[in-house]
NUKOL-984206 format. One record per residue (C-alpha): residue in three letters; x, y, z. Coordinates in steps of 0.2 Angstrom, whole numbers, plus 5000, padded with zeros to 4 digits. Example, Ala and Ser with C-alpha at 12.3 -4.5 7.8 and 13.67 -1.06 7.14 Angstrom:
2
ALA506249785039 SER506849955036 
END
This chain:
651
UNK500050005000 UNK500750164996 UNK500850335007 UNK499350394998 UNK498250274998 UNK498550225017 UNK498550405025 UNK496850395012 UNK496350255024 UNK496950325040 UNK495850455036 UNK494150365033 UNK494550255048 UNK495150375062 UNK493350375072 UNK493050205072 UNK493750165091 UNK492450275095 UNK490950135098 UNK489450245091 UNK490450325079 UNK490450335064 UNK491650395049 UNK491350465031 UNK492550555017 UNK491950645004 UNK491550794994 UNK489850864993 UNK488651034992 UNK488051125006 UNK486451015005 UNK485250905018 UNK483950805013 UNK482850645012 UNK483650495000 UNK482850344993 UNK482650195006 UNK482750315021 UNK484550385017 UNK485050535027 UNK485950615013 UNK487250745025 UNK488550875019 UNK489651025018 UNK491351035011 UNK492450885013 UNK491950765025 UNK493250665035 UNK492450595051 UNK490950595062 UNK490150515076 UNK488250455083 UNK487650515097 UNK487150385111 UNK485450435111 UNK485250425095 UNK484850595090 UNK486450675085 UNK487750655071 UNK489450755072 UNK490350775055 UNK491950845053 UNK493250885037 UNK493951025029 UNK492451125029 UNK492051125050 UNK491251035061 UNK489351005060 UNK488050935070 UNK486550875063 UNK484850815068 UNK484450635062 UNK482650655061 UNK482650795050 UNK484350815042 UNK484450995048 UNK485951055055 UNK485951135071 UNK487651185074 UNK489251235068 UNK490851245079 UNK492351365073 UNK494051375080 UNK495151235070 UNK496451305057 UNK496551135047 UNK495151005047 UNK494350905059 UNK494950715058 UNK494250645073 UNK492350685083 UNK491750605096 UNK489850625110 UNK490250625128 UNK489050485133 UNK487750615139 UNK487750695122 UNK488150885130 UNK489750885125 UNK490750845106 UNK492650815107 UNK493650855091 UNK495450825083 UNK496350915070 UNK498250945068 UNK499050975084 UNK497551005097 UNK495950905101 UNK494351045107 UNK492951035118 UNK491351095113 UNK489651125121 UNK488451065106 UNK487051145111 UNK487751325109 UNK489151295097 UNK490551365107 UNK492251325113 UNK492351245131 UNK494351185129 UNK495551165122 UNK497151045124 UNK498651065116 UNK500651045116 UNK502051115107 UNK502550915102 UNK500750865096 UNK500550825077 UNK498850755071 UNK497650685082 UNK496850555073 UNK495750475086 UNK494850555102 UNK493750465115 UNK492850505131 UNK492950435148 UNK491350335154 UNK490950475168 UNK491750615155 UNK492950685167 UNK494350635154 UNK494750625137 UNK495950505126 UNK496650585109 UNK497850485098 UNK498950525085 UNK500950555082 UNK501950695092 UNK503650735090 UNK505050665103 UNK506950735105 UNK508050575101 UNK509750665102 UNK510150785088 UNK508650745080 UNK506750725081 UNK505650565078 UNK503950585075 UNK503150455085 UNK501350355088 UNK500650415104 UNK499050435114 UNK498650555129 UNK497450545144 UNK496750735149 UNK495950805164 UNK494350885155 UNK494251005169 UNK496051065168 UNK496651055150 UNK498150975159 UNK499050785154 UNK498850645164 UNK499650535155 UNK500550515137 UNK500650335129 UNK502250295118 UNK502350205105 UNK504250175096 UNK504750185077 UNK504650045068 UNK504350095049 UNK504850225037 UNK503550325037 UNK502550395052 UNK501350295062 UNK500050355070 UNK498750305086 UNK497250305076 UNK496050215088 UNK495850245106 UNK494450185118 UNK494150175137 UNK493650015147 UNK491950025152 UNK492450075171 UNK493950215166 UNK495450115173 UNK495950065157 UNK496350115141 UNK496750025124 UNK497650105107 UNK497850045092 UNK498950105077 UNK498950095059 UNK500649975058 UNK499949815068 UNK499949855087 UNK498749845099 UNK499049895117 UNK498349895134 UNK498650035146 UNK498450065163 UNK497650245163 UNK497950295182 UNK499750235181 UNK499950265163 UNK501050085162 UNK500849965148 UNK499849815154 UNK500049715135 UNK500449735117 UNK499649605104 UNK500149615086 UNK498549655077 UNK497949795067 UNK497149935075 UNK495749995065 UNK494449975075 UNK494249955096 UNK492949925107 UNK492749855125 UNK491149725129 UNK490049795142 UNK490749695156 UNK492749745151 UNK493249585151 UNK493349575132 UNK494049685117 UNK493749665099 UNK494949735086 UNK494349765068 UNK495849695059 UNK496849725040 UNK496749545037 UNK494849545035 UNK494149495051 UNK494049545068 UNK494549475084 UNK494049445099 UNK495249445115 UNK495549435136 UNK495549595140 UNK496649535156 UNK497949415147 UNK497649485128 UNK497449305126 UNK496549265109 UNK494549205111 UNK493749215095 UNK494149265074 UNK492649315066 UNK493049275047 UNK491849315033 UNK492349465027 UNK493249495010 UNK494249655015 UNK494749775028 UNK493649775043 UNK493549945047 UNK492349945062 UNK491749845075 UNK490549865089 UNK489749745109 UNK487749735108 UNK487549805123 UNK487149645130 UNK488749585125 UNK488049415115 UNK488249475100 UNK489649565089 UNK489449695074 UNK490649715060 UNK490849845046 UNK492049805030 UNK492449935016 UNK493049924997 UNK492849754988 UNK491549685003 UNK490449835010 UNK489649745020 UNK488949725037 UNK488949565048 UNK488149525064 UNK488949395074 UNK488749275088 UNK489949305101 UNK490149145109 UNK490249045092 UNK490749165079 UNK489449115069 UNK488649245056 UNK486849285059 UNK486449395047 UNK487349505031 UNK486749675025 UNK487649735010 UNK487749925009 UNK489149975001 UNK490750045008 UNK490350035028 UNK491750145039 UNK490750125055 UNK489550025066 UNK488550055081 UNK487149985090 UNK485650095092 UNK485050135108 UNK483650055107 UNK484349875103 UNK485249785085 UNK485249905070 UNK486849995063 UNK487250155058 UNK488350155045 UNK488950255031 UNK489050185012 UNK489250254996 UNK490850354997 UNK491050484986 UNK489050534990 UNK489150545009 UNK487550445011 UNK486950405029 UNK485950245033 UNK485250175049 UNK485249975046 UNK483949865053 UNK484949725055 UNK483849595058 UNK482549625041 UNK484149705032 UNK483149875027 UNK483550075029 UNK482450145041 UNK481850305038 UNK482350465046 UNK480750565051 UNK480050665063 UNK480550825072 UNK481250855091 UNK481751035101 UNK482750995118 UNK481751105129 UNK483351165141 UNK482251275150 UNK480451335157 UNK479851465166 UNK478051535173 UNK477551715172 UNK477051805189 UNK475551795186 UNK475451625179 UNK474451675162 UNK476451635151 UNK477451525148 UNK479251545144 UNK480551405137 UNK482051385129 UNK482451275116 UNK483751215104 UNK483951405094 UNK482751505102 UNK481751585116 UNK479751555116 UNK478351655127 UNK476851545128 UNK474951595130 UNK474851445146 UNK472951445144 UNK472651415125 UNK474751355121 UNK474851475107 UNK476551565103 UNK476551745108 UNK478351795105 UNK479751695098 UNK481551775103 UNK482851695092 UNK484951695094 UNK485951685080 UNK487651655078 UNK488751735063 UNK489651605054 UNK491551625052 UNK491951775044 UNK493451715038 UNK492851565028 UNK491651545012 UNK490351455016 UNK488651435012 UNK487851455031 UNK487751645032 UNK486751615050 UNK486551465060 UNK485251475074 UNK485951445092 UNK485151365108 UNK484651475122 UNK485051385136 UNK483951485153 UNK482451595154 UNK481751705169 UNK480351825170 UNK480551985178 UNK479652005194 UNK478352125189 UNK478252015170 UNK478752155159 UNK480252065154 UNK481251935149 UNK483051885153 UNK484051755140 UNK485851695139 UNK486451715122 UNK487651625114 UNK488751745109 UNK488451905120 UNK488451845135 UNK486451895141 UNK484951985134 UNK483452085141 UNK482052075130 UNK480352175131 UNK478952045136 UNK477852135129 UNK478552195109 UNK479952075109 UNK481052195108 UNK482752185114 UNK483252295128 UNK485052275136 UNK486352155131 UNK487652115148 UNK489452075140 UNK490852035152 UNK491051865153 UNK492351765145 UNK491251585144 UNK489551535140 UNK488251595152 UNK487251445158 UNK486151525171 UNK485151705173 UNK484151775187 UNK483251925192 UNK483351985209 UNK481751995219 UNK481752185217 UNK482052165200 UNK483452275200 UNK484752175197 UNK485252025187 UNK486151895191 UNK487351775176 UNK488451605179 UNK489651555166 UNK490851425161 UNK492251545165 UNK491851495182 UNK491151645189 UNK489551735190 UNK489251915190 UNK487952055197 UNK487152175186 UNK486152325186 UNK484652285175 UNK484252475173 UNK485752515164 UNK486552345158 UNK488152395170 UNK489352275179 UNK489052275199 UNK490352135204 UNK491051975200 UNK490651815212 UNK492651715210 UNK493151575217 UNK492451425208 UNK493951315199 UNK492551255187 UNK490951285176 UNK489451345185 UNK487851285179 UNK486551355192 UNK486351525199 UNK485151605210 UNK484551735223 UNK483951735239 UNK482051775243 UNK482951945252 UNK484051975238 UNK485451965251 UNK486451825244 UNK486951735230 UNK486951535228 UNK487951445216 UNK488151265209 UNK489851215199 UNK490651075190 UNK491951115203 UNK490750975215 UNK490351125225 UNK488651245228 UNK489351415236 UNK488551545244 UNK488851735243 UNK488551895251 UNK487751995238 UNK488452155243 UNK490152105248 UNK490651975235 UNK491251865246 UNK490951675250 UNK489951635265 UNK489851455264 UNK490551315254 UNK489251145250 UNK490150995246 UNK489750855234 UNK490450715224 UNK490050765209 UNK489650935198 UNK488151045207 UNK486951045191 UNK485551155200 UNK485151285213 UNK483451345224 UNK483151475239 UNK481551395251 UNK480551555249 UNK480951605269 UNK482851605263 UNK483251465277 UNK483751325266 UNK484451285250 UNK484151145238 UNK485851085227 UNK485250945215 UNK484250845227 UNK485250895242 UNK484451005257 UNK485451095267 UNK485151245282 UNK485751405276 UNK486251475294 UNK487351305298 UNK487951245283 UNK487251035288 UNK486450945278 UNK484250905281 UNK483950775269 UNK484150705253 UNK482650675240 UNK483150515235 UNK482150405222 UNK482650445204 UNK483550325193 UNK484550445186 UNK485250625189 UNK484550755193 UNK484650915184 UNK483251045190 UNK482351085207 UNK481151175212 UNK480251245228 UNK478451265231 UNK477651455234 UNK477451395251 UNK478951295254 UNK477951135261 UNK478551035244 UNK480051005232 UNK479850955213 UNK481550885204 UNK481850845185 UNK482950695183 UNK483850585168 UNK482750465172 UNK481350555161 UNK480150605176 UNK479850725189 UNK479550685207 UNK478550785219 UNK479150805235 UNK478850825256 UNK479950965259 UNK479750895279 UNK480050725278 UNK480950695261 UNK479650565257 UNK478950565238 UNK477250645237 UNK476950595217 UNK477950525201 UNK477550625184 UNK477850505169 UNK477450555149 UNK479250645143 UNK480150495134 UNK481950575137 UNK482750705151 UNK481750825159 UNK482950965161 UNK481951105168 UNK480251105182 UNK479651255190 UNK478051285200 UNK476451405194 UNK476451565207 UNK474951485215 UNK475851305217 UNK474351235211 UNK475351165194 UNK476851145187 UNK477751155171 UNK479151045164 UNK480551055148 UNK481050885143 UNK482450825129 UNK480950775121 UNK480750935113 UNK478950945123 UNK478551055138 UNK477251025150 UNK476151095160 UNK475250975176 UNK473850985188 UNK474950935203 UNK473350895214 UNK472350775199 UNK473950715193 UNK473750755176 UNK474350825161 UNK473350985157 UNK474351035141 UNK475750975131 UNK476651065117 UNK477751005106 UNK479151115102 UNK479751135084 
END
C-alpha cells in the first residue's frame, strides 16, 4: 500500500474506536435531505469523520469544511463549531450527548453542542495530528491519539502516541508511547476506554494493539493485530479489534489471550462494535466487501449479512440491534440498518430539547427555551405569543454557504413584575427582551464563557449570570452595568440563584461544590460539598434552606436535612413550592417527582416525557407545574389530579 492510499485509509478509519461512531470521506454541496430507502443524505465541504450520538439523535461530522451537528430526524443542521485552522479528523459524544470532542492537527477541542462554542482546548508544542479521540465513561477525561514529536538526540522522531486529559484542567495525565518501527510515520488512530475508566486500549495503523493502565499510565500488554477498530464488551472483560486481514477478533481483556476470529469478510474490517448485552458482535467492511455482519459471540457464527456498500462504522442503536453506517463514498450517504430484516429505516419526525421553562407572575405565560430560540407561551390556549431567536454569525473568515445558524438558548426567567424577559445568548453573554413587543432591551457582556444560568433579583433590579468561565456576575438591570463578579469556583457553573431577600447569592459548579455569597460584599459565605458537579440551585422562599440537586441543606449551619432520594438517574432541576411545604426535581430518568419538603418522602411520580426532563418549575399559585424535557415537549400538570393539562410539542 502506498503513502497515499494508506493515509487515504487512516483518514476514513480514524473514528472508528469510538463505539457509536461513525466515519465518512467525501465531497459534497451544502445540502440535507431525504434519500431513497430512508437515506439521510448529509453534507458540507469535505467530509472526514463523524460520530452517533448515544441517544440516538445526534450526528457530528467533521472535514475540511468544519464541524457540523446534525439532527437525524430531519437532516437539519443545528450547529456549527469554529476554531480549527486545518480540518477536523476525529469527533466523538460524551456519553450524555452535551458535549462533542474534536481532533485536527495538533490539538483536540471541547465543545458544548448545544450552543456551538468552545469549552477547551488541549494542546502541546510536540502534538502532530490527532487522529482518534474518545471520552471517559463518567466524561471527566478524554483520550486523543495520533503522532507527536519526541527529541532522540540531535534529531526528532515523530512517534505514535496517545494521551489521557483532565477535561476539567486541560492538563496531561498521562502520554502513551509507541516506538518507530517503519519508514513512514505511524499513528494511534484508535483509542477507547474500558467500560469502568481504569483502562485504556490504542491501536495504530502498523499492527499494534496495546493495553494501558490509565491511572498509572503503564503498559499492561501489546498484541500484534491491526488497529482499525476498538471496542470493550459491556462487562470489560473482552476487546474486539477490527483487523487488515479481513476479520475481527476477539480477546481477554486481562491476558490479551486470543477467544474468537470472526472470518467472513472479503476486506478490511474497518469497524466493529458489543450489543449492549454483550452476546452478539457487529462488524463493518469497506471496498471490495461493503458489508455488514452480525455475529454470535460465543460461536462466531454469522447471523445475518446486510450489503450496503462501503461501511466505515457500526454501532448499535440505543434501542437494541440496528447499525448506523455509512456507504456510498464519494456521495456521503447516511443509513440506519435494521439488521435483523436488512432494510434502511427511515429518518422522520422532528424534536426541540426544551433546556428550560419558566412561569409568568401571574401564571397566564409560559416561557421556554429550546434548541435556537426563546418561546413566550399563552399557558391557557398553548399558542405562541413571541418567539425570541439567537443567532450565531458564521466564520467570517471562511466561504461558506451558512450565512446564519440558529443557536440554543439555554435559561429563561421572567421579571418580577412580568414585563420582561431575561435569556443567555450564545454569543453576548445575556439579553433583556421586552415581554411585551419582543423587543430587545439590554445586552450584559463581560463574561469570558458561556452563560448557563440567569436570574432576576426579587426587586428586580438586578440580574444575576453563571458562566463556564467559572464565575457569576451581578448586574444592574436598569442600565446593563457590571455590579461585581462572584470568584472562586475552579470550574463551570451551571445554576445560579438569589435569595427570597435578595441578600445572597447561591451557586452550583462542576467544581462538585454549591457556594453561597454575600450579595453585597462578594464574598463566600459558605461552601456545600458534593461528589459530583452541582447541576441546579433553589432558595426555600423564607431563605432558610437551600436545595443543590436533590440535596437540602440549612442555610444558617451549613448541615445537611435530607436527601430526596428515588430517581433512577440524575437530577438536573429543582424546584420549591410557593409555600415551601413541597419540592419538585427533574431527573435523567425522564420523570419528575413531587416532594415532602418535611419528611423527604415522595408525594407523586409524573411520567409522559420519553427522554430528560431538564427543567420543572412551579405555577405562582403552586397549584401546577410546568416541565421541559429532551423530548422537545414542555408540559404543564395539575399537581393535585395528577394529570397532564397541556402538552406542546416544540418545533
Amino acid at each position: 500500500m502506498d503513502n497515499r492510499n494508506r493515509w487515504n485509509r487512516i483518514c476514513c478509519l480514524v473514528a472508528a474506536a469510538v463505539l457509536v461512531g461513525v466515519v465518512l470521506v467525501g465531497q459534497v454541496g451544502a445540502q440535507s435531505f431525504q434519500g431513497e430507502s430512508g437515506e439521510l443524505v448529509l453534507g458540507l465541504g469535505t467530509l472526514v469523520c463523524a460520530a452517533y450520538s448515544a441517544d440516538g439523535k445526534y450526528i457530528a461530522t467533521g472535514g475540511g469544511g468544519g464541524t457540523f451537528l446534525w439532527n437525524t430526524q430531519t437532516g437539519a443542521i443545528i450547529q456549527r463549531f469554529f476554531g480549527h485552522t486545518e480540518p477536523v479528523l476525529s469527533v466523538a459524544f460524551s456519553s450524555d450527548a452535551r458535549k462533542l470532542l474534536t481532533g485536527s492537527w495538533k490539538e483536540a477541542k471541547l465543545w458544548d453542542i448545544h450552543t456551538g462554542l468552545l469549552l477547551r482546548t488541549f494542546s502541546s508544542e510536540d502534538m502532530g495530528r490527532v487522529d482518534s479521540v474518545a471520552f471517559s465513561p463518567d466524561g471527566s477525561r478524554i483520550l486523543t491519539g495520533g503522532w507527536a514529536s519526541m527529541n532522540s538526540g540531535d534529531s526528532v522522531e515523530e512517534l505514535p502516541q496517545a494521551r489521557l486529559w483532565d477535561i476539567g484542567t486541560g492538563t496531561v495525565l498521562q502520554t502513551f508511547w509507541y516506538s518507530k518501527t517503519d519508514y513512514w510515520i505511524s499513528s494511534v488512530i484508535s483509542v477507547v476506554f474500558s467500560p469502568d475508566g481504569r483502562r485504556v486500549m490504542t491501536g495504530t495503523d502498523d499492527s499494534r494493539v496495546r493495553l494501558w493502565d490509565a491511572e498509572g499510565g503503564g503498559l499492561i500488554w501489546e498484541i500484534s493485530t491491526s488497529g482499525y477498530s476498538l471496542a470493550f464488551s459491556p462487562d470489560g472483560r473482552k476487546l474486539l479489534t477490527g483487523n487488515s486481514d479481513k476479520t475481527a477478533k476477539m480477546w481477554d481483556a486481562d491476558t490479551g489471550s486470543l477467544l474468537q476470529t470472526f472470518s467472513g469478510h472479503t476486506d478490511v474490517v474497518s469497524s466493529v462494535a458489543f450489543s449492549p448485552d454483550g452476546k452478539e458482535v457487529l462488524t463493518g467492511s469497506i471496498q471490495s466487501d461493503g458489508s455488514v455482519k452480525l455475529w454470535d459471540m460465543e460461536t462466531g457464527a454469522v447471523l445475518r449479512t446486510v450489503s450496503s456498500g462501503d461501511v466505515y462504522s457500526v454501532a448499535f442503536a440505543p434501542d437494541g440491534p440496528k447499525a448506523l453506517t455509512i456507504s456510498r463514498l464519494w456521495n456521503t450517504t447516511v443509513r440506519l440498518l435494521d439488521i435483523n430484516i436488512g432494510v434502511s429505516r427511515t429518518f422522520e419526525g422532528n424534536s426541540s430539547d426544551v433546556l428550560s421553562v419558566a412561569f409568568s407572575p401571574d401564571g397566564t405565560r409560559v416561557l421556554t427555551a429550546e434548541d435556537c430560540a426563546a418561546r413566550l407561551w399563552d399557558a391557557g390556549t398553548g399558542t405562541k405569543v413571541w418567539t425570541f431567536y439567537s443567532y450565531v454569525m458564521s466564520d467570517p473568515g471562511r466561504q461558506s454557504p451558512v450565512s446564519v445558524i440558529a443557536a440554543s438558548i439555554n435559561t429563561v426567567a421572567f421579571s418580577p413584575d412580568g414585563t420582561m424577559i431575561l435569556t443567555d445568548s450564545p454569543m453576548d453573554g445575556a439579553k433583556l427582551w421586552d415581554a411585551e413587543t419582543g423587543a430587545e432591551i439590554w445586552t450584559f457582556s463581560g463574561h469570558t464563557g458561556r452563560v448557563t444560568s440567569v436570574a432576576f433579583s426579587p426587586d428586580g433590579t438586578k440580574i444575576l449570570t453563571g458562566s463556564f468561565d467559572d464565575t457569576a456576575k451581578l448586574w444592574n438591570a436598569r442600565n446593563g452595568e457590571l455590579i461585581r463578579t462572584f470568584s472562586g469556583h475552579t470550574n463551570w457553573i451551571y445554576s445560579a440563584a438569589f435569595s427570597p431577600d435578595g441578600t445572597k447569592v447561591l451557586t452550583g459548579s462542576s467544581d462538585k461544590t454549591a457556594k453561597l455569597w454575600d450579595v453585597n460584599t462578594g464574598m463566600e459565605i459558605r461552601s456545600f460539598a458534593h461528589n459530583s458537579q452541582v447541576d441546579c440551585v433553589a432558595f426555600s422562599p423564607d431563605g432558610k434552606k437551600v436545595l443543590t440537586d436533590a440535596r437540602m441543606w440549612d442555610v444558617e449551619t451549613g448541615t445537611e436535612i435530607r436527601t430526596f432520594s428515588g430517581h433512577t438517574g440524575s437530577v438536573y432541576s429543582v424546584a420549591f413550592s410557593p409555600d415551601g411545604t413541597k419540592v419538585l426535581t427533574g431527573s435523567q430518568d425522564t420523570t419528575a417527582k413531587l416532594w415532602d419538603a418535611g419528611t423527604g418522602a415522595v408525594i407523586r411520580t409524573f411520567s409522559g416525557h420519553t427522554d430528560i426532563v431538564n427543567s420543572v418549575v412551579f405555577s405562582p399559585d403552586g397549584a401546577k407545574m410546568l416541565t421541559g424535557s429532551k423530548d422537545g415537549t414542555a408540559r404543564i400538570w395539575d399537581i393535585v389530579r395528577d394529570s397532564d393539562v397541556e402538552s406542546w410539542q416544540l418545533f
